[in-house]
C-alpha positions in Angstrom: 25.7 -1.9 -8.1 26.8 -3.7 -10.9 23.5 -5.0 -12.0 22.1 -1.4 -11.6 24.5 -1.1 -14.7 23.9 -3.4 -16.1 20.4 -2.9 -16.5 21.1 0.7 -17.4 23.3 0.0 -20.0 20.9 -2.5 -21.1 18.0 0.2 -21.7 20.6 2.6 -23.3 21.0 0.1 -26.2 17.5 -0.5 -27.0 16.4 2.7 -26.3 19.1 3.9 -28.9 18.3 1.5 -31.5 15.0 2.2 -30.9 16.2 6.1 -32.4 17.6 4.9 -35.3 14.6 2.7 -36.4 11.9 3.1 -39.0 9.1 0.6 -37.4 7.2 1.0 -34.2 7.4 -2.0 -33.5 9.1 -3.1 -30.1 11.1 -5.9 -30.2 10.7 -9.1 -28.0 14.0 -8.2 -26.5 13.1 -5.1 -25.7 9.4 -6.5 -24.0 11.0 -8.8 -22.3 13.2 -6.5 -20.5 10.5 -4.1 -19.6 8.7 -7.1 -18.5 11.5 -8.0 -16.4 11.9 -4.4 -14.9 7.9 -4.3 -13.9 6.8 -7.4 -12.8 5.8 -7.8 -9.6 5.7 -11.2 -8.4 5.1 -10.3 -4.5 1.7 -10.2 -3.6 1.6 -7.8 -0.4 -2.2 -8.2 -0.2 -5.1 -5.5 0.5 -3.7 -2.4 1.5 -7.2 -0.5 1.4 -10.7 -1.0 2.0 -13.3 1.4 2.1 -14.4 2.8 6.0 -17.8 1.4 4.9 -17.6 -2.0 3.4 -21.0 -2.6 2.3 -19.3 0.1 -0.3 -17.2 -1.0 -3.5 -13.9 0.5 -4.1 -12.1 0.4 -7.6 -9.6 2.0 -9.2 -7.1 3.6 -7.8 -5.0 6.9 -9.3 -1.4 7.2 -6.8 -0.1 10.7 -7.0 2.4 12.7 -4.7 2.0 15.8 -3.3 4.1 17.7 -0.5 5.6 15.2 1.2 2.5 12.8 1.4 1.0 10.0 -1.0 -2.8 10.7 -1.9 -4.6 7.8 -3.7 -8.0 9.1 -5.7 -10.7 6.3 -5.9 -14.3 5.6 -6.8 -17.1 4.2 -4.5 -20.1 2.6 -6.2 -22.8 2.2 -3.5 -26.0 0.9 -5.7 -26.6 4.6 -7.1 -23.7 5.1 -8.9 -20.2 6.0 -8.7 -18.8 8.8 -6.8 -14.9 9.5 -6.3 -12.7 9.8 -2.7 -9.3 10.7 -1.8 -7.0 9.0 0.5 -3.8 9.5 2.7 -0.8 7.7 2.9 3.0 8.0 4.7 4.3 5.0 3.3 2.3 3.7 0.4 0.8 0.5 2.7 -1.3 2.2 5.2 -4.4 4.5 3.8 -6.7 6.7 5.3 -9.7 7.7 3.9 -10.2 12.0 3.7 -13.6 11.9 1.9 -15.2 12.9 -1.8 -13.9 14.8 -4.4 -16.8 14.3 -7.1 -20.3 13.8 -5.4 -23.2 12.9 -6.6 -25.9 16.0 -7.8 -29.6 16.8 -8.2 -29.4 17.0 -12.0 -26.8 17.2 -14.8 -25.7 15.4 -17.5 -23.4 13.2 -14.6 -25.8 13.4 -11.5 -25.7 9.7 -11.2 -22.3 9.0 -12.0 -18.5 10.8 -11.2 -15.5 8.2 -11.4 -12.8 10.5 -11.6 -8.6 9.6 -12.4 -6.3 12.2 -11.9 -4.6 13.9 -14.5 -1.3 15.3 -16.2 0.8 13.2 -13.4 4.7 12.8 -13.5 4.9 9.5 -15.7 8.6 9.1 -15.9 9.7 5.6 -14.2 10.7 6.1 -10.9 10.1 10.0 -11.1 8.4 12.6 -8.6 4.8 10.5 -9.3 3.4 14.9 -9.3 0.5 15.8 -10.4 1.3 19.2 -12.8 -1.1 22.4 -13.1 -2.2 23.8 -16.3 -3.4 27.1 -15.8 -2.7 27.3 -12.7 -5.1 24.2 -12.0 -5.4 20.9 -11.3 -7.0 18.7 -13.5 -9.0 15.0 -13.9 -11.0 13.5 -16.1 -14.0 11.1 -15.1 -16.6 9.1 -16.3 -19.8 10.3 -16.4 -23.5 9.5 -16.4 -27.2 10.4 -15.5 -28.6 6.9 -15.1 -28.9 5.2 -11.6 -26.8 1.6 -11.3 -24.0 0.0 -12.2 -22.0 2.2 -15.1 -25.7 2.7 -15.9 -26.9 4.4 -19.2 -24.6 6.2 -21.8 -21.4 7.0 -20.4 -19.2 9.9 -21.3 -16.0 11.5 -20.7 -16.2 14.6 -18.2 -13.1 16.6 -16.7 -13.3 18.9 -13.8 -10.0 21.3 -12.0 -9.1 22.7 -8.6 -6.1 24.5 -7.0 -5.3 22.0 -4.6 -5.5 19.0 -5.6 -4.9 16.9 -2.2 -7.8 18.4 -0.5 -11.3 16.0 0.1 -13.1 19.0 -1.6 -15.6 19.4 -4.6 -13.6 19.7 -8.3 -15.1 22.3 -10.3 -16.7 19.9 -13.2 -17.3 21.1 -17.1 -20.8 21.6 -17.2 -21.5 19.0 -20.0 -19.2 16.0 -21.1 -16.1 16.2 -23.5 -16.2 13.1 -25.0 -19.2 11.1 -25.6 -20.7 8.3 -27.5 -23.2 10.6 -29.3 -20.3 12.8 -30.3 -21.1 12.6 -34.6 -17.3 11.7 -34.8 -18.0 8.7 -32.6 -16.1 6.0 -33.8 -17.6 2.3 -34.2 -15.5 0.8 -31.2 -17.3 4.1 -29.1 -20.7 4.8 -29.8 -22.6 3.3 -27.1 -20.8 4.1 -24.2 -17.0 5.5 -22.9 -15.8 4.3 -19.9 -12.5 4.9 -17.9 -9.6 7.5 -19.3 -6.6 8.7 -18.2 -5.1 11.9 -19.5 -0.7 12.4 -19.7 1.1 15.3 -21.0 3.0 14.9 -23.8 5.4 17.9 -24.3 7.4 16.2 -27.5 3.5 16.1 -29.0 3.7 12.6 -30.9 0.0 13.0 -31.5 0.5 16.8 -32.4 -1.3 17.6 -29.4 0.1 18.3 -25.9 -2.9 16.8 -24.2 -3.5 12.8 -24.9 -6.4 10.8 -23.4 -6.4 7.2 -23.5 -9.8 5.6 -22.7 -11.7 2.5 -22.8 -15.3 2.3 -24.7 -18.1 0.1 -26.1 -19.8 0.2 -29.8 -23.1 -0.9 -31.3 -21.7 -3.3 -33.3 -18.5 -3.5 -31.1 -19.8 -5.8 -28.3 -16.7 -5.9 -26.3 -14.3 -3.1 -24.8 -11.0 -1.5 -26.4 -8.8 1.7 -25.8 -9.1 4.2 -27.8 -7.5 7.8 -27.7 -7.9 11.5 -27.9 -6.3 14.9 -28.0 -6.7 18.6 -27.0 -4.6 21.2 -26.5 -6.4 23.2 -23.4 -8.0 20.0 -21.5 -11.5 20.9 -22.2 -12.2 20.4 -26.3 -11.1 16.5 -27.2 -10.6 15.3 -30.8 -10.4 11.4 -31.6 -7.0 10.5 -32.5 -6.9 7.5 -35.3 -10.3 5.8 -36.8 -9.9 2.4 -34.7 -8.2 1.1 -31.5 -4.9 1.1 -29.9 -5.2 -1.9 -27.9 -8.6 -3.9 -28.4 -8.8 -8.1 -28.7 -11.9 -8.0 -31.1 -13.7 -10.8 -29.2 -17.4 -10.8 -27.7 -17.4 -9.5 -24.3 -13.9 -9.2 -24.3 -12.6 -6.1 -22.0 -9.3 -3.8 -22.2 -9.0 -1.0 -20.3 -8.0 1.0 -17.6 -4.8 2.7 -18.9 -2.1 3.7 -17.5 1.2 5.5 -19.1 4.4 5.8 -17.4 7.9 6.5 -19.5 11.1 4.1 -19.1 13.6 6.4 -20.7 11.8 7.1 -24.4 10.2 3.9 -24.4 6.1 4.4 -23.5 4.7 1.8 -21.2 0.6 1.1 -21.1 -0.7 -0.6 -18.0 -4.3 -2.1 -18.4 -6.2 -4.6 -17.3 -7.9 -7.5 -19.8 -10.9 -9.4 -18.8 -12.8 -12.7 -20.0 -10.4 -13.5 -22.8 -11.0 -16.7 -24.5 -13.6 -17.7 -22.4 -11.8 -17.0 -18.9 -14.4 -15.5 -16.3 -11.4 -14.0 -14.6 -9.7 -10.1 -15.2 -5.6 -9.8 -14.8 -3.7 -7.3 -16.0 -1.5 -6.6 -18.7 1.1 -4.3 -20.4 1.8 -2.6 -23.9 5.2 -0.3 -25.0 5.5 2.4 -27.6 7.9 4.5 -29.1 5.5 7.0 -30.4 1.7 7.2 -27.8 -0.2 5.9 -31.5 1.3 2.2 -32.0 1.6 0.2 -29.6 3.0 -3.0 -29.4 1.3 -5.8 -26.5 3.1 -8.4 -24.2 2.6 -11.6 -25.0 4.2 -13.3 -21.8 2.8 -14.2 -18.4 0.2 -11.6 -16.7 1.6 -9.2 -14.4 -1.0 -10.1 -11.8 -4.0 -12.5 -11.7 -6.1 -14.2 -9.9 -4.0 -16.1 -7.4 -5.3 -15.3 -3.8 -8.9 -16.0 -1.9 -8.9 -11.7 -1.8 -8.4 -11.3 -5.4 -9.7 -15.3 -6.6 -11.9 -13.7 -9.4 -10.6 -10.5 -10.3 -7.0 -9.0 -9.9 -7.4 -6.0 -12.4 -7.3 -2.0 -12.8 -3.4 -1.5 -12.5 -2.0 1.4 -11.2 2.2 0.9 -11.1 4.9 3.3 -10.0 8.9 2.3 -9.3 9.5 4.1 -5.6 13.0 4.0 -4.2 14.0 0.9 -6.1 10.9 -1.0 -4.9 7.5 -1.8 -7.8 4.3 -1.1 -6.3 1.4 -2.6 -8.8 -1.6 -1.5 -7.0 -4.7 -3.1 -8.3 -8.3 -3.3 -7.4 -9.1 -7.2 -6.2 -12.4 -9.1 -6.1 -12.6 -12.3 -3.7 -13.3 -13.1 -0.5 -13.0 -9.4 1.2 -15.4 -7.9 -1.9 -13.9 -5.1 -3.9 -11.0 -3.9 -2.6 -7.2 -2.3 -3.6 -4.2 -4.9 -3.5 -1.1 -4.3 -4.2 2.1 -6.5 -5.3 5.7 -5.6 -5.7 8.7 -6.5 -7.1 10.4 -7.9 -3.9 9.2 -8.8 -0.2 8.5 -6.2 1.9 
């Protein structure tokens, strides 16, 4: 009990200098407490393969819904990507239900549908809820009409549904929201957008209620950064900023794969980084801001990395949630057991 104040009380002091200041910086004090309440040094090991492992599995989105945990996923099988849904009472055991975004005879994303869910509870520790706008459901996914591995000129779609639990078609957007040949493409994102995740942001930093984080390739930009956008219905996106919010600036260099969650008024970014400096290997990584526009990156120890035969060349795509007092940092691992989900935590279980 008493550390649970401690640490409380902790957060209440740089959360309310945090009020007071005039820079968006975050301090190394305050980073290294946010490291210290995420980290995850417990690796659990793979909690889910795909029911056909010739199949590759990435990404997982965690949500809640009635009683039940659901985690949405994408399968590339030499086509393309399409995205499932799975089942879980307890967070370690998953069932597959089936697809949610299927591949199509024609359309601007026949060949490829890797769809995140959207407009989730972000709070630390909170109801981990996905909430309807207009009486919908929403995600956002990558799309593409080109046949391989993220294939061709990649853009942003989003799609809705009323329930959104169910192994069931989403009703897509018939053409893509964002996308590289947008004429406000910026030079970080005009040859191809990759990944995004969409929060809601009812204080609207950004002046926007809607805010899209995404990761993206340029012409001249041979490496991968995050990059953001805004709407205010879900279905027309305007580029937020003319560069960046988290991007190393080095050739072939990736971030990307953001996630948002909230520890009290202080914004957290989950994302993975990949062949930095040289390395050949992806980890994953965290950033913090006060305001969704600056962000300010850890420069400590990897939250998880290559460590295990299962995840011995890539331990990346993060998706992390605090559930009754217990981290889960779920990730998508490459290693002996192919492509698979992982997952770590911040004590034995």
């Amino acid at each position: 009990m008493h550390l649970r104040i401690f640490i409380a009380a902790a957060w209440s002091v740089f959360l309310g200098c945090a009020s007071s200041r005039t820079t968006t910086t975050v301090s190394d004090k305050t980073m290294n407490t946010v490291y210290e309440t995420v980290k995850t040094p417990f690796k659990y090991g793979v909690v889910f393969s795909h029911p056909d492992t010739s199949k590759m599995m990435d990404s997982p989105s965690i949500f809640r819904w009635k009683g039940r945990w659901y985690m949405s996923y994408i399968v590339f099988d030499g086509r393309g990507y399409e995205t499932w849904i799975a089942m879980s009472k307890d967070l370690l055991h998953w069932e597959s239900k089936g697809r949610i975004l299927s591949f199509t005879k024609a359309g601007w994303d026949s060949d490829q549908k890797a769809g995140y869910l959207s407009l989730l509870d972000i709070r630390w520790g909170g109801s981990y809820k996905p909430a309807a706008f207009r009486d919908e459901y929403w995600l956002s996914y990558l799309g593409g009409s080109a046949s391989g591995y993220e294939a061709g000129r990649l853009g942003v779609g989003v799609a809705h549904n009323q329930e959104p639990s169910m192994a069931m078609e989403w009703k897509r957007r018939p053409e893509a929201v964002l996308s590289a040949k947008d004429k406000d493409a910026r030079w970080f994102e005009n040859q191809t957008i990759f990944k995004s995740m969409v929060i809601r942001d009812k204080k609207k930093f950004t002046g926007e209620p809607f805010v899209m984080f995404y990761n993206a390739r340029g012409d001249t930009a041979h490496y991968e950064s995050i990059g953001m956008a805004t709407s205010s219905d879900m279905e027309h996106w305007h580029r937020f900023g003319k560069d960046p919010v988290i991007s190393r600036h080095q050739e072939g260099s990736i971030c990307g794969d953001a996630q948002i969650t909230k520890i009290g008024k202080l914004f957290v970014m989950f994302y993975f980084g990949a062949f930095w400096n040289g390395s050949e290997h992806a980890f994953d990584r965290f950033a913090c801001s006060y305001d969704l526009a600056q962000w300010t990156e850890w420069k400590g120890e990897d939250l998880v990395r290559p460590s295990e035969p299962y995840d011995a060349i890539y331990a990346h795509k993060p998706f992390v949630i605090r559930w009754k007092g217990v981290v889960h940092h779920f990730y998508t691992a490459v290693g002996n057991k192919g492509r698979v989900i992982a997952l770590a935590t911040s004590s034995p279980l």
